[in-house]
DRENDO-1510 file (C-alpha; in Angstrom, 1 decimal, always signed):
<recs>
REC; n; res; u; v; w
REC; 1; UNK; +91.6; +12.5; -26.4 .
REC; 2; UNK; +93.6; +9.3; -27.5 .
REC; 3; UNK; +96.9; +8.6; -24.9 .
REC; 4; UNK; +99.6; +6.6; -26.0 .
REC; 5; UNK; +101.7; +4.5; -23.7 .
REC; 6; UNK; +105.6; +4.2; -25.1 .
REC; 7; UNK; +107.1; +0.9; -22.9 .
REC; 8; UNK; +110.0; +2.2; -20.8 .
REC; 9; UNK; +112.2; +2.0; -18.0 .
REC; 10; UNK; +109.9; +2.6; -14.5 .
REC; 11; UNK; +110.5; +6.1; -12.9 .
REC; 12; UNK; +111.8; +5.5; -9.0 .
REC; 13; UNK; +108.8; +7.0; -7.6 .
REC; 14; UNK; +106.4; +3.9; -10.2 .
REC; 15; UNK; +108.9; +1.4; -8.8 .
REC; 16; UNK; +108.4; +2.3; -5.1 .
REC; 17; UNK; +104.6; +2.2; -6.1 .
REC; 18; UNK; +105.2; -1.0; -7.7 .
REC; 19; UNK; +107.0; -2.4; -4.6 .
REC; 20; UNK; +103.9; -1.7; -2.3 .
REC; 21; UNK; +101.9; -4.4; -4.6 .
REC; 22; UNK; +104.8; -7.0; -4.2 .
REC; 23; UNK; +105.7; -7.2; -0.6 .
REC; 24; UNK; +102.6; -8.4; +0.4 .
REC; 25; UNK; +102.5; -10.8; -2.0 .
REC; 26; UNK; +106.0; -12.5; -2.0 .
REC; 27; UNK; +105.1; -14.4; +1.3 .
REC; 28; UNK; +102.0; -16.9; +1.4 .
REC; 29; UNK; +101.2; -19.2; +4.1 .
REC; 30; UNK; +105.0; -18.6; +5.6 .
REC; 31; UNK; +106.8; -19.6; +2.4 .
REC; 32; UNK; +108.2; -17.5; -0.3 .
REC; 33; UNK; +106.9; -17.5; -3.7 .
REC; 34; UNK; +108.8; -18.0; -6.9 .
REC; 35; UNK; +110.6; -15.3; -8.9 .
REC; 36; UNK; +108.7; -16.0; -12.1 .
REC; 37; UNK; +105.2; -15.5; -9.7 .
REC; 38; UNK; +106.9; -12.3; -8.5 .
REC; 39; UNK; +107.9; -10.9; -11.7 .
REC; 40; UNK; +104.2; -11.5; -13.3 .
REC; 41; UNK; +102.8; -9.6; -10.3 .
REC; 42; UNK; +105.4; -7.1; -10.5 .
REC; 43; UNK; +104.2; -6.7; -14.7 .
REC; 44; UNK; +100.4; -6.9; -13.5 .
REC; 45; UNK; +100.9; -4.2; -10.9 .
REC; 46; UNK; +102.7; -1.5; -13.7 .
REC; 47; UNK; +99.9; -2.4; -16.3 .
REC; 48; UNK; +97.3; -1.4; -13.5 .
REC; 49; UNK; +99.5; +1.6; -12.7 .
REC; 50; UNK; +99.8; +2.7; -16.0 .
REC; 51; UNK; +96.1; +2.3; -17.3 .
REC; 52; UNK; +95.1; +4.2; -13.8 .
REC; 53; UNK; +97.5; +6.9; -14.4 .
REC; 54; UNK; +96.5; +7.3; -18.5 .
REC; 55; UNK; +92.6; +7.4; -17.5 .
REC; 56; UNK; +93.3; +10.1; -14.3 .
REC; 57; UNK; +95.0; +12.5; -17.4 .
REC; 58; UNK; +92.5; +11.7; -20.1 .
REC; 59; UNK; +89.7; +13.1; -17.6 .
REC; 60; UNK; +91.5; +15.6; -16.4 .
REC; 61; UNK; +89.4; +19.0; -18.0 .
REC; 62; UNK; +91.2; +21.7; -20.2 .
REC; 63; UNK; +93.3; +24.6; -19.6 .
REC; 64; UNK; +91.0; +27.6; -18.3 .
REC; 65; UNK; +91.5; +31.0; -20.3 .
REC; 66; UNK; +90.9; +34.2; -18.4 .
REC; 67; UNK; +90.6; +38.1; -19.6 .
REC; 68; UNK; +92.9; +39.7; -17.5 .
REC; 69; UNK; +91.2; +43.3; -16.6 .
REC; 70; UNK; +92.5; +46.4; -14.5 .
REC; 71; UNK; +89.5; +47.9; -12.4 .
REC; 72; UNK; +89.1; +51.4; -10.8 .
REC; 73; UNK; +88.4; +52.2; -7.1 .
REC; 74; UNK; +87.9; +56.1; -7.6 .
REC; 75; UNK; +87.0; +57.7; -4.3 .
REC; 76; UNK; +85.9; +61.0; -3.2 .
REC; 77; UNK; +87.7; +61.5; +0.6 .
REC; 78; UNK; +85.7; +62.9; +3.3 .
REC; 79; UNK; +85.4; +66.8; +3.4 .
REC; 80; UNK; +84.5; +67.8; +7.0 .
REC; 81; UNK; +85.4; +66.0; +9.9 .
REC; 82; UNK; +82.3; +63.3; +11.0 .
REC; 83; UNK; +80.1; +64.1; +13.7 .
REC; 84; UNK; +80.8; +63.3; +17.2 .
REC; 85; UNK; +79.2; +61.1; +19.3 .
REC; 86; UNK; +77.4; +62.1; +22.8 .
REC; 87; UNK; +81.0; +60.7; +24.5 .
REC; 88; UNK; +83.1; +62.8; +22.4 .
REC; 89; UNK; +80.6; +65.7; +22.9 .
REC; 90; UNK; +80.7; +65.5; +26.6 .
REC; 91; UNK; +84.4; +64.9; +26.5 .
REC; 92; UNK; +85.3; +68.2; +24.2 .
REC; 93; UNK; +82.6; +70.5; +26.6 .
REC; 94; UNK; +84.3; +69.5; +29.7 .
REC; 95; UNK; +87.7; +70.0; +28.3 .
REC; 96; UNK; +86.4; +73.8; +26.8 .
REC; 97; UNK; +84.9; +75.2; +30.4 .
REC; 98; UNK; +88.5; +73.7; +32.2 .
REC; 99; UNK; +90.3; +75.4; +29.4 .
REC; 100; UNK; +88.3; +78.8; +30.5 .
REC; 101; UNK; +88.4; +77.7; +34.0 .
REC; 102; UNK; +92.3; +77.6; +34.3 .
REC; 103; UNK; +92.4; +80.8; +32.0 .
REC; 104; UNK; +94.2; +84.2; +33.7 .
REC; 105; UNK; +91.6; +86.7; +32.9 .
REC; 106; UNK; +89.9; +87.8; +30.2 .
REC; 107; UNK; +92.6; +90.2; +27.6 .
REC; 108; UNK; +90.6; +93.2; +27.8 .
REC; 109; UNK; +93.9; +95.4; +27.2 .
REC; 110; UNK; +94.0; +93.3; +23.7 .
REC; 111; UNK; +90.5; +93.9; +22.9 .
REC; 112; UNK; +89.9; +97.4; +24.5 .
REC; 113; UNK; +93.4; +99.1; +24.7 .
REC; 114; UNK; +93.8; +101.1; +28.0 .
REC; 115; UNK; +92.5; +104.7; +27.9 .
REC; 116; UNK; +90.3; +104.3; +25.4 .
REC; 117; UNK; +86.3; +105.1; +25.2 .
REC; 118; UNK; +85.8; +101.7; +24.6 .
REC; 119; UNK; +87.7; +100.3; +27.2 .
REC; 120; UNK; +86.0; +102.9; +30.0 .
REC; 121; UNK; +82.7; +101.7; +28.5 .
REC; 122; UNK; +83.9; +97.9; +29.1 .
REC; 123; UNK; +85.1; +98.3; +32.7 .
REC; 124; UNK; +82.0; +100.5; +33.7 .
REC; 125; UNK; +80.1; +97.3; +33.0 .
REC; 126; UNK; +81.4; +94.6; +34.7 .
REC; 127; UNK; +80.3; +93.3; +37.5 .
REC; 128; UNK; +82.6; +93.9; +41.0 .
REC; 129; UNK; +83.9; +91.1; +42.6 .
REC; 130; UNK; +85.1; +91.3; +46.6 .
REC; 131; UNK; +85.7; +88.5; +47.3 .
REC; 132; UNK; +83.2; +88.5; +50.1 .
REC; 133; UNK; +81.3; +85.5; +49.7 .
REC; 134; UNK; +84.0; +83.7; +51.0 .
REC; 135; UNK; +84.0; +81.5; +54.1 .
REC; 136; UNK; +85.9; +82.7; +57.0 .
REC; 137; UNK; +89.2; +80.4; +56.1 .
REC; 138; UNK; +88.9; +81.2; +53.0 .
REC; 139; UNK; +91.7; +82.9; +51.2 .
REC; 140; UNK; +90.4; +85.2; +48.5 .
REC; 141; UNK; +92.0; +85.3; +45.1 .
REC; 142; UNK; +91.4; +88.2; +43.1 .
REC; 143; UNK; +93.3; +89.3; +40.1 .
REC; 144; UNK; +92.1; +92.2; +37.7 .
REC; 145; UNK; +88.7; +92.3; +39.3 .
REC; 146; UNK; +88.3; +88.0; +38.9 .
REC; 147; UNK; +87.9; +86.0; +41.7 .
REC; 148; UNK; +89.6; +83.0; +39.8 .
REC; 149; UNK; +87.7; +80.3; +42.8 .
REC; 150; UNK; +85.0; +80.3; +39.8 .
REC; 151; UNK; +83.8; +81.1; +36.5 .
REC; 152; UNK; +84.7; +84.8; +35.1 .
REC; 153; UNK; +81.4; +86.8; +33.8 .
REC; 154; UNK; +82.1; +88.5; +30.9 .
REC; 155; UNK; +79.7; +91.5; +30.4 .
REC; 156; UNK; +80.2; +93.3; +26.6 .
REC; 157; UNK; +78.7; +97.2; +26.5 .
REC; 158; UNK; +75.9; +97.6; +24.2 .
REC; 159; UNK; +76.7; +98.4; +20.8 .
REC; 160; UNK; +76.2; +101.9; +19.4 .
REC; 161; UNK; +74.5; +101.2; +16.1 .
REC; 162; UNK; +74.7; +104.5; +14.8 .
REC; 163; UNK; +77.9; +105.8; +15.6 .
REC; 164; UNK; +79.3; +102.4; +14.2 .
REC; 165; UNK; +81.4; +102.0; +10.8 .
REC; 166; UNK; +81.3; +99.0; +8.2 .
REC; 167; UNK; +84.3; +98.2; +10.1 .
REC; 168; UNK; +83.4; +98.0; +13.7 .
REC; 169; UNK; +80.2; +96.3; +12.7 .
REC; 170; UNK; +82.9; +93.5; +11.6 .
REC; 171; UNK; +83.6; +93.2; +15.0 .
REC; 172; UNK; +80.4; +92.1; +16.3 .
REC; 173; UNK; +79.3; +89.9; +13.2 .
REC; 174; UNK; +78.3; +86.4; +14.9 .
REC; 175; UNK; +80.4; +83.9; +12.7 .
REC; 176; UNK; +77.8; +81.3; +11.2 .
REC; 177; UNK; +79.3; +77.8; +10.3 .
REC; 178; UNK; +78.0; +76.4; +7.0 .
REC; 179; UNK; +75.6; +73.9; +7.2 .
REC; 180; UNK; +76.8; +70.2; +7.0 .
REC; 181; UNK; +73.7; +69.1; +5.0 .
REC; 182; UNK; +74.0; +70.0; +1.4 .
REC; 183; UNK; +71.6; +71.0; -1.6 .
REC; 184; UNK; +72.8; +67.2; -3.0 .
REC; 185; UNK; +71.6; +65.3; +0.7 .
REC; 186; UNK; +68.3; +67.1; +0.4 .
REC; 187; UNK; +67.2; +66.0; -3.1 .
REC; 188; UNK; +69.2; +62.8; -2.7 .
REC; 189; UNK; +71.4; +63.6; -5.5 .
REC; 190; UNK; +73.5; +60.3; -5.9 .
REC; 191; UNK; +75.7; +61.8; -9.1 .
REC; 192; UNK; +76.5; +64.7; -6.8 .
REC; 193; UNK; +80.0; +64.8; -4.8 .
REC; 194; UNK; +78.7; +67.6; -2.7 .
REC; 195; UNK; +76.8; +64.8; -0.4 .
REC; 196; UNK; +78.0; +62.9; +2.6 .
REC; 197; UNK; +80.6; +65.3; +3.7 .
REC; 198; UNK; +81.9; +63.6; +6.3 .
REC; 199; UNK; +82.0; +59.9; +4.3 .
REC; 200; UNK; +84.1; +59.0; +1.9 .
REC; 201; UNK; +82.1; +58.6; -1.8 .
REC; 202; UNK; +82.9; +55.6; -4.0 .
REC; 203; UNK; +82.2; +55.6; -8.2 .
REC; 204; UNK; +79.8; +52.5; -9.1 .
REC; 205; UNK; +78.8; +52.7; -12.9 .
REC; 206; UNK; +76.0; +50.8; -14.2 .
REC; 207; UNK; +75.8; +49.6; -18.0 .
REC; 208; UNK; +73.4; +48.4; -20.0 .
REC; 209; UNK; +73.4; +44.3; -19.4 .
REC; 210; UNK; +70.9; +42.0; -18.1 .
REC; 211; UNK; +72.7; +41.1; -14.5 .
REC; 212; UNK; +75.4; +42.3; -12.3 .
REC; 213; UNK; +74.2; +45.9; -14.2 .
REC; 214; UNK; +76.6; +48.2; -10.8 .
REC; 215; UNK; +80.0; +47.6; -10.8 .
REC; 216; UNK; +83.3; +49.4; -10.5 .
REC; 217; UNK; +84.5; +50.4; -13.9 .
REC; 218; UNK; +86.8; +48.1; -15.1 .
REC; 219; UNK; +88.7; +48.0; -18.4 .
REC; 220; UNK; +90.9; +44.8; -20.3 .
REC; 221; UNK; +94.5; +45.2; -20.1 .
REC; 222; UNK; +95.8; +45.3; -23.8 .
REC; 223; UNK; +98.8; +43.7; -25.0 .
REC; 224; UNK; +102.1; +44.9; -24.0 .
REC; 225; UNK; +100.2; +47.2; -21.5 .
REC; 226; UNK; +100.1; +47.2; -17.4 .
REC; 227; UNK; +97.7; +47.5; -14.5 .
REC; 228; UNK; +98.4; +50.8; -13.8 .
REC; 229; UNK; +98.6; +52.0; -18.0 .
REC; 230; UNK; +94.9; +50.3; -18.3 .
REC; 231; UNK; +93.5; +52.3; -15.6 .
REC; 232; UNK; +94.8; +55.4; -16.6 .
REC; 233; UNK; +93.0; +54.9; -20.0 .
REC; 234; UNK; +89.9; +53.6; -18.3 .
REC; 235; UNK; +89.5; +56.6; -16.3 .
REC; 236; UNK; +90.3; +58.8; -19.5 .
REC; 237; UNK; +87.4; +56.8; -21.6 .
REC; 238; UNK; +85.2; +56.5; -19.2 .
REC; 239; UNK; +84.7; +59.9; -17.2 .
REC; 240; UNK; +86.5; +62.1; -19.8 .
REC; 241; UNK; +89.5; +64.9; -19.2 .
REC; 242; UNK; +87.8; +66.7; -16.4 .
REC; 243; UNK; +89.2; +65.2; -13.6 .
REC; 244; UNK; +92.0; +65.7; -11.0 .
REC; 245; UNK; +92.8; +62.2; -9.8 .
REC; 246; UNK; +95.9; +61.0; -8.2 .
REC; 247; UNK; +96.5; +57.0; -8.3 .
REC; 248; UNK; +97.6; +56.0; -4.8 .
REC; 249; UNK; +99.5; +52.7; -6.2 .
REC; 250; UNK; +100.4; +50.5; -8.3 .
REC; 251; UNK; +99.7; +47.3; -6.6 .
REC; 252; UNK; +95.8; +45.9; -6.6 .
REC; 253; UNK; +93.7; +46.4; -3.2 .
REC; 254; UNK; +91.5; +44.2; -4.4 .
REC; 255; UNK; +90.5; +41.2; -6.8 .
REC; 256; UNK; +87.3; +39.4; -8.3 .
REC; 257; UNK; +86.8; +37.0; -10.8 .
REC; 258; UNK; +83.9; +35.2; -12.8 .
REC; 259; UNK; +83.1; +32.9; -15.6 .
REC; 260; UNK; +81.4; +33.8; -18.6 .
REC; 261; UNK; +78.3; +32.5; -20.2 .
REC; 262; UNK; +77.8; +30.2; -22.8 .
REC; 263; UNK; +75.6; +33.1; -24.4 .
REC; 264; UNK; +77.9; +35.8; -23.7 .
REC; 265; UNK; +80.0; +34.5; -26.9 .
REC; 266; UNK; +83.4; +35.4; -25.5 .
REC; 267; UNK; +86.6; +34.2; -26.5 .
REC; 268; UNK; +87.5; +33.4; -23.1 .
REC; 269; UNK; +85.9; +31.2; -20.4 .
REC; 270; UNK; +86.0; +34.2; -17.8 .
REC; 271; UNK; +87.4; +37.4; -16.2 .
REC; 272; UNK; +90.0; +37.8; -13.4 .
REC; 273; UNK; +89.7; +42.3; -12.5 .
REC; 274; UNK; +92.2; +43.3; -10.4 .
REC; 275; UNK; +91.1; +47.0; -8.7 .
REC; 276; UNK; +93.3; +49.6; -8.3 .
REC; 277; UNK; +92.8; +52.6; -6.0 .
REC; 278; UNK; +92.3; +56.2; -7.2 .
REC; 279; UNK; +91.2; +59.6; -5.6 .
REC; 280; UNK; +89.4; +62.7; -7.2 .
REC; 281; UNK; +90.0; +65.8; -6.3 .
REC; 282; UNK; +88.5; +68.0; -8.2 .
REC; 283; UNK; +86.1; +68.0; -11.3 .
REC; 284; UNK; +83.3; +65.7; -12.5 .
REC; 285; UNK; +83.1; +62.9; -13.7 .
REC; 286; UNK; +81.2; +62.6; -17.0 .
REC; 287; UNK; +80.1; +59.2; -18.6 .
REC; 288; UNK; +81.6; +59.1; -22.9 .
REC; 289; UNK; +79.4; +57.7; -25.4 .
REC; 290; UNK; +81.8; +55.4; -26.2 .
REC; 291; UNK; +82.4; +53.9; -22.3 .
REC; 292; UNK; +78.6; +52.2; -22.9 .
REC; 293; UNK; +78.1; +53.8; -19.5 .
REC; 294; UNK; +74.1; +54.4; -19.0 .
REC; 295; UNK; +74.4; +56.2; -15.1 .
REC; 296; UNK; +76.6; +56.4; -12.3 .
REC; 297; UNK; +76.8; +57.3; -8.7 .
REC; 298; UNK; +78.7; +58.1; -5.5 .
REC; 299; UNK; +78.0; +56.3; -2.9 .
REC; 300; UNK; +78.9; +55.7; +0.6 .
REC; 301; UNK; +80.2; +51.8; +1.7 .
REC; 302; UNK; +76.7; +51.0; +3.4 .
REC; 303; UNK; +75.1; +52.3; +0.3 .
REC; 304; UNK; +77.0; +49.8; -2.5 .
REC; 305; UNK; +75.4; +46.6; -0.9 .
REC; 306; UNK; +72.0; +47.8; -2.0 .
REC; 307; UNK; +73.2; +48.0; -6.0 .
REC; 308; UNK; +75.9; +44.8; -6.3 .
REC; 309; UNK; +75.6; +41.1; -6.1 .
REC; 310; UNK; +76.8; +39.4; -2.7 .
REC; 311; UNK; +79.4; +37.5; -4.2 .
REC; 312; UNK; +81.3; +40.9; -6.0 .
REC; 313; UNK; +80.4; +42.5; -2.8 .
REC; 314; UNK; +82.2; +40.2; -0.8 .
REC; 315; UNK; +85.1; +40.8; -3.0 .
REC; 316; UNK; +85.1; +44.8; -2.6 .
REC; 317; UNK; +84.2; +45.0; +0.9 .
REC; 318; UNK; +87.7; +45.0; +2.6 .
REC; 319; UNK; +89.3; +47.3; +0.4 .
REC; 320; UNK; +87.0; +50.1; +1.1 .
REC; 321; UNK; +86.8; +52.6; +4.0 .
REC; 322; UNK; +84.6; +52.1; +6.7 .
REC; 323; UNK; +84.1; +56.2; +7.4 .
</recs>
């Protein structure tokens, strides 16, 4: 690059520059020196100046081009609530036994109306309480046959298979929560969004490339187009029309960048992806032949570390959720 220098007028910041050089140099040995000494430092001091200023832009490196991108954080929310710890645990079982504690008495009119065969079989039953274990001072206090000083016993009649209906057995059916580990956690199905219920699942793709193969999917943002257009077409591309997703805003929750390769033989000298965040909430994600997408999963945020770089890792890590 050849820099031409045009002689002009000094700007007031290169003559306050130039003024630094020329105090110091008007007094020598207590005595002033002449104008014409003063003026040739004063010209020697704007050449230096000058040639330093030229030579500072000459080396200064080229403008930087970037591929603006739009990326996808599609998440799967939890579906149960997570398990509790042995505090919680603790905390909810004393809470349950006060509840029954404090209780009036067990609604037997409710559950066996009065005058009924069932509810003669109930009371018949139950255990009779006196009150006569109490201490001499003791005042007793018994309501419905429930000394309410302690726990009320609850005793049910036996059930009478045969004479039972399809209805009646309803009653008694024990109710059996589904289990919390699914068919997907047993086989460790990664493509599955029937694992980890109580985590929150995050879409990593992988394509065919030599490094940095697990990323979020990630799109360029064509002309005349914005964040939020571009990811609505990634998602359309990439996983197909099977999907119920809701975009939870418009403004990027996270952002990354890197340079390209000399060998990668792109028009521009690196990427800047700014990540958007999406939900799914029902259908499956399918990979297009056209996306270049070779597999995909859903993982949890302790999983992704094991399949991206640290550096895009430290990127992502703060926009995710830690349950």
């Amino acid at each position: 690059m050849t820099l031409r220098h045009v002689p002009g007028p000094l700007r007031p910041h290169t003559v306050g520059l130039v003024e630094q050089f020329v105090r110091p140099a008007r007094r020598q040995g207590g005595r002033s020196i002449g104008t014409a000494a003063a003026k040739e430092i004063t010209t020697e001091a704007e050449s230096s100046l000058l040639s330093s200023t030229t030579s500072s832009v000459a080396e200064s490196p080229a403008s930087v081009a970037f591929k603006i991108m739009s990326g996808l954080i599609l998440c799967r929310q939890p579906i149960v609530t997570p398990e509790l710890t042995p505090f919680e645990s603790a905390y909810y079982n004393y809470q349950s036994e006060l509840q029954k504690r404090l209780m009036w008495t067990f609604p037997k009119w409710f559950y066996y109306p009065e005058g009924t065969l069932a509810e003669r079989q109930f009371s018949s039953v139950q255990p009779t309480v006196d009150g006569s274990d109490r201490t001499e001072f003791e005042k007793p206090d018994i309501v419905f046959n429930r000394d309410r000083r302690s726990k009320q016993e609850v005793v049910f009649p036996e059930r009478d298979v045969e004479r039972e209906t399809e209805e009646s057995a309803k009653i008694y059916a024990k109710i059996e929560p589904r289990s919390r580990i699914t068919e997907a956690d047993k086989t460790i199905d990664f493509r599955s969004l029937e694992r980890k219920l109580d985590r929150t699942l995050y879409l990593l793709v992988k394509k065919d490339r030599q490094a940095n193969e697990w990323k979020f999917p990630a799109a360029e943002v064509l002309n005349g187009e914005s964040l939020t257009g571009a990811a609505k077409r990634l998602l359309l591309h990439t996983g197909g029309p099977n999907m119920n997703t809701w975009l939870v805003s418009n403004t990027p929750a996270a952002y990354h960048h890197y340079p390209y390769k000399p060998e990668d033989n792109e028009a521009y000298d690196g990427a800047k992806i700014f990540y958007l965040k999406s939900r799914i909430f029902a259908g499956t994600f399918v990979p297009q032949k056209e996306s270049g997408i070779i597999d995909y999963a859903w993982l949890t945020k302790d999983e992704i570390p094991d399949y991206v770089h640290k550096g895009y890792w430290a990127s992502m890590a703060n926009a995710l959720s830690k349950q």
